[in-house]
N, C-alpha and C positions, 0 to 999 in steps of 0.2 A: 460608878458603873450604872450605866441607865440602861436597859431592854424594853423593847414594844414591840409587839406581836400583832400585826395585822393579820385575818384569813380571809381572803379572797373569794374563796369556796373552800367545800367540804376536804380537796387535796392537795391543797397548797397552805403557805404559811410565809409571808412579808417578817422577816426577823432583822430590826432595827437595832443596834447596840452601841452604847455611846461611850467610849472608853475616856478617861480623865487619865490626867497629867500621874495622880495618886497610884493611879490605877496598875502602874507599868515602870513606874519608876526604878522600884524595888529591883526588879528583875533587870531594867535596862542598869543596871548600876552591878550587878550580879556577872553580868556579862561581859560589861567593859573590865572588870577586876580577873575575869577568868583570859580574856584578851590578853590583860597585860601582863600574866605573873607567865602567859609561853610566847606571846609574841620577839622576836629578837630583830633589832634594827643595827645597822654597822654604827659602832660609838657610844651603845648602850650596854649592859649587862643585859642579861636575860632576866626582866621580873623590875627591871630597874627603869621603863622606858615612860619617859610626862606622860601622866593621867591625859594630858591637851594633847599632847600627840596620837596617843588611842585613838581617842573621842574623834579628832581628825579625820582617822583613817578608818577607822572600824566601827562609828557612833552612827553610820547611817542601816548597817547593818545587825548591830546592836540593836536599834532601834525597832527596829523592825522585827526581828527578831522576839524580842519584849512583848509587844504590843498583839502579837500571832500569837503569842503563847496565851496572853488571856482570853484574847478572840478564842481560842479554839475550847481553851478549859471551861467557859461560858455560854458558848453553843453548845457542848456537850452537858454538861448543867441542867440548860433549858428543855433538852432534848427527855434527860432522864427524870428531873421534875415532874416534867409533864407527860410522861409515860407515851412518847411516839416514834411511831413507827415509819421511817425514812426511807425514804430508796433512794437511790448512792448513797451522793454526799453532798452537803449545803453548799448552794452553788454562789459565786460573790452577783447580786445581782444587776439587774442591766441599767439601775435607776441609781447604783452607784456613783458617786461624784469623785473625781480625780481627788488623792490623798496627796497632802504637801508635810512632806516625812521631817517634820520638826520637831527637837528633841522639847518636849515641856509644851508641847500643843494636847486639847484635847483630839479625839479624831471619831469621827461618826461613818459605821459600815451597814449596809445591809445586805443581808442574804435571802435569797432561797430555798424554800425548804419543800422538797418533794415527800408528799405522804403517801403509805401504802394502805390501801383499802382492807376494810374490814371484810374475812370472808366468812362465809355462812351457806354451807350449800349438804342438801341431804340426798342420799343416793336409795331411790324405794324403786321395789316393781313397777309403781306406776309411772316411772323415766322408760320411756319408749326409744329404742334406736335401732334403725334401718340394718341388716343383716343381707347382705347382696350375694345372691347365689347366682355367679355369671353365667349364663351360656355359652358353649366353644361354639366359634360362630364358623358357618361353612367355609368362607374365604378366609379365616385365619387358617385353618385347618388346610387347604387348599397350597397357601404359600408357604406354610410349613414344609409341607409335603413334597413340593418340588427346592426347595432347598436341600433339605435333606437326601434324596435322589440324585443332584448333581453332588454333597459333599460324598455320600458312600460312592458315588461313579469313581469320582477322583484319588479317593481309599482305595479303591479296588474291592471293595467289599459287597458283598452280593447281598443284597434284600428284598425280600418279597414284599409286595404292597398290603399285604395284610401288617407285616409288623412294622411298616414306616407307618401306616396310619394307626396301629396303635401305639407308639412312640410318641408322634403324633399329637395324640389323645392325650395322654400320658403328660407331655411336657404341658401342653397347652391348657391343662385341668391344674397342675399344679401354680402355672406361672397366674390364672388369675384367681387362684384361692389365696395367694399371697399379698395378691393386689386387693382382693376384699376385704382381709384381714387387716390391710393399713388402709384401706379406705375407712374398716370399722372400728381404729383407736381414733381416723382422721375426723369423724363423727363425734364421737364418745367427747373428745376434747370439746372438740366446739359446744357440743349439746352441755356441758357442767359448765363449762367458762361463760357460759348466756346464761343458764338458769339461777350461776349464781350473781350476775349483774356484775361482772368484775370492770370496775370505771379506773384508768391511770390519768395522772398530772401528765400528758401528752406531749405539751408545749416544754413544761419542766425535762424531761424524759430527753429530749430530743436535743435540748441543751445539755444535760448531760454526758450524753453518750457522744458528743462532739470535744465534751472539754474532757472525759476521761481518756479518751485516745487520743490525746495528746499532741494532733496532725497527724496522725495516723490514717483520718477517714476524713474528707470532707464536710461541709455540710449537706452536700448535694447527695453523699455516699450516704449519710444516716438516713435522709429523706426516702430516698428512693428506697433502702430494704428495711424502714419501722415500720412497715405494717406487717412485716413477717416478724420481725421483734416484738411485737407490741402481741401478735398471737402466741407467741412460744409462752412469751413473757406471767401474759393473762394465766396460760394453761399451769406452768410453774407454782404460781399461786395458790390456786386451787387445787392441785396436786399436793403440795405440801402442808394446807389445809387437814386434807383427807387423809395426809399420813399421817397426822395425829390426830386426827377423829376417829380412825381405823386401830390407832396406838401399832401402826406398826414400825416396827425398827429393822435397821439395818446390821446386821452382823457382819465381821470380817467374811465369815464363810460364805455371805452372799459376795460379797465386791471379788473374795478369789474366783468362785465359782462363773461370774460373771467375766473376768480375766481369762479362765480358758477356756471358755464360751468363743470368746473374740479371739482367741489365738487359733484356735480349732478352725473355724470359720475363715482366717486368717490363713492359714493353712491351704485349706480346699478349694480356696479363691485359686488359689496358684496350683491346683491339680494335683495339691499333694496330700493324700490319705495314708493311713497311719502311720502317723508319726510316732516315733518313741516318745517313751511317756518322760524320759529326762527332757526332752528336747522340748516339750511341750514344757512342762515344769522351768526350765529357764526360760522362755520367754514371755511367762507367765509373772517370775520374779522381776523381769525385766519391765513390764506393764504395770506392776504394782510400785517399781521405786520412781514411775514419772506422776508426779501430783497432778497435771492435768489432766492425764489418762485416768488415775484414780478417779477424779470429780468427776468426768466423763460417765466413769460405769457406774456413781452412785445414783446420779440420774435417773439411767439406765434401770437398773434394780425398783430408785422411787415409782417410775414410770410402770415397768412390770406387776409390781404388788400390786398401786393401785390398779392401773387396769384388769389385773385380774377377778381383782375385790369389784368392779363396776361390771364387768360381765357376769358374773353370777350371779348379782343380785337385779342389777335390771332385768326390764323385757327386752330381749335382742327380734326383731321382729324379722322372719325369714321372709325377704323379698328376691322372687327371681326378676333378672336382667338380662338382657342380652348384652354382648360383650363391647356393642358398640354403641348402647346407649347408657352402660359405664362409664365408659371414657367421657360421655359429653358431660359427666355429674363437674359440677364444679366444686 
């Protein structure tokens, strides 16, 4: 067994491995024997069938077979050896040479290997982030207003203009303090994921995420939405960083609490308020036995701590705006 390790840069890594005939034998010879003691052919016994006939039939798959298994037990080797830290998984690389699957050949692979960046980022009062106090701008307020006017006409419902326009007020104070508050995690992200310089294998990344979905996405498909991966991605990082710089943990009783958070919400989406609390309770069990929903709300919760822990301790800097030179922030 021979290994070379080229780095390219600081987040990549050329992983050369030259596997010998010695190297795989053991194991392709392990295989053909477990082949043959179940394989059943007409005119043989079971367990009774020529080693040559195996080898025949199932010595290219054996082989291969073999030959993966030390590849793999060997990348992971080098992997733990050397103490690094991957994102996905070791990709076969592109400078790969056609394999000619010969039982008793040596054979030479090389991989890819995508590194994850070291992170390092401190969170002080002197981290400054924009805090947008929108103004209700007159023509939002305006078309609110006569919306509202023709839905009560058509209700039959009688309203005076004093309480459509604070209604009015009312939704339209709420609807962009909501929008500022995810403009201000939309900030918060970006301002740690820069300050801590977070740099990805890009080119690696983008090869991956094509071979892990498996024709699921094109490559045109990864293209076009990695720069919105590549920001999640970033932010992820450094988020998970800070949960353990913060030392915070997650407890079952956040992931439920979070569960009937989105059930509730879940709920009053569809205009339906108080619910019973069984009724709530099973569909809360019901969110907690799908493992993707689970992963989902630990995010959720990661994303919540920290951000909480970044707003009290930053400067959140109270800037007024008006409502329609919000919308032009990019």
């Amino acid at each position: 067994m021979e290994i070379k390790a080229i780095k390219p840069d600081e987040l990549n890594i050329e992983l050369t491995i030259k596997v010998a005939a010695a190297d795989y034998a053991e194991g392709e010879k392990k295989k053909l024997n477990e082949r043959r003691r179940n394989a059943e052919f007409k005119g043989f016994r079971k367990g009774m069938v020529p080693p040559a006939l195996i080898k025949k039939v199932y010595g290219p798959e054996c082989l291969s077979d073999a030959v993966n298994d030390v590849l793999g037990a060997q990348i992971q080797k080098y992997i733990e050896d050397n103490k690094l830290n991957i994102l996905g998984e070791p990709l076969t690389s592109e400078k790969q040479e056609e394999i000619e699957w010969v039982s008793g050949n040596d054979f030479t692979f090389v991989f890819d290997l995508g590194l994850s960046p070291e992170i390092n980022v401190d969170v002080t009062k002197d981290d400054t982030v924009n805090r947008y106090q929108v103004s209700v701008a007159a023509a939002d307020k305006k078309a609110m207003a006569g919306n509202l006017k023709k839905y009560y006409e058509e209700k039959k419902e009688e309203k005076s203009d004093e309480d459509i326009e604070k209604e009015v007020t009312e939704r339209l104070t709420e609807q962009l303090r909501q929008e500022s508050d995810w403009r201000l995690a939309k900030d918060i992200r970006a301002y740690f994921v820069n300050k801590a310089g977070v740099k990805l294998p890009e080119d690696f990344l983008k090869r991956w995420l094509f071979v892990a979905n498996k024709g699921k996405v094109s490559k045109e498909d990864v293209e076009k939405d990695f720069s919105g991966f590549v920001e999640d991605f970033k932010w992820q990082m450094v988020r998970g960083f800070l949960m353990k710089k913060f030392d915070f943990k997650i407890e079952q009783k956040d992931i439920t609490d979070a569960a009937e958070a989105y059930v509730t919400y879940q709920y009053a989406m569809y205009g339906l308020g108080n619910v019973p609390a069984e009724m709530i309770k099973d569909a809360v069990n019901n969110v907690l036995s799908d493992r993707r929903q689970v992963e989902n709300l630990v995010e959720q919760v990661e994303d919540r701590k920290v951000m909480d822990k970044i707003k009290e301790t930053v400067t959140l800097k109270a800037t007024k705006i008006t409502s329609a030179k919000f919308r032009e922030l990019k």
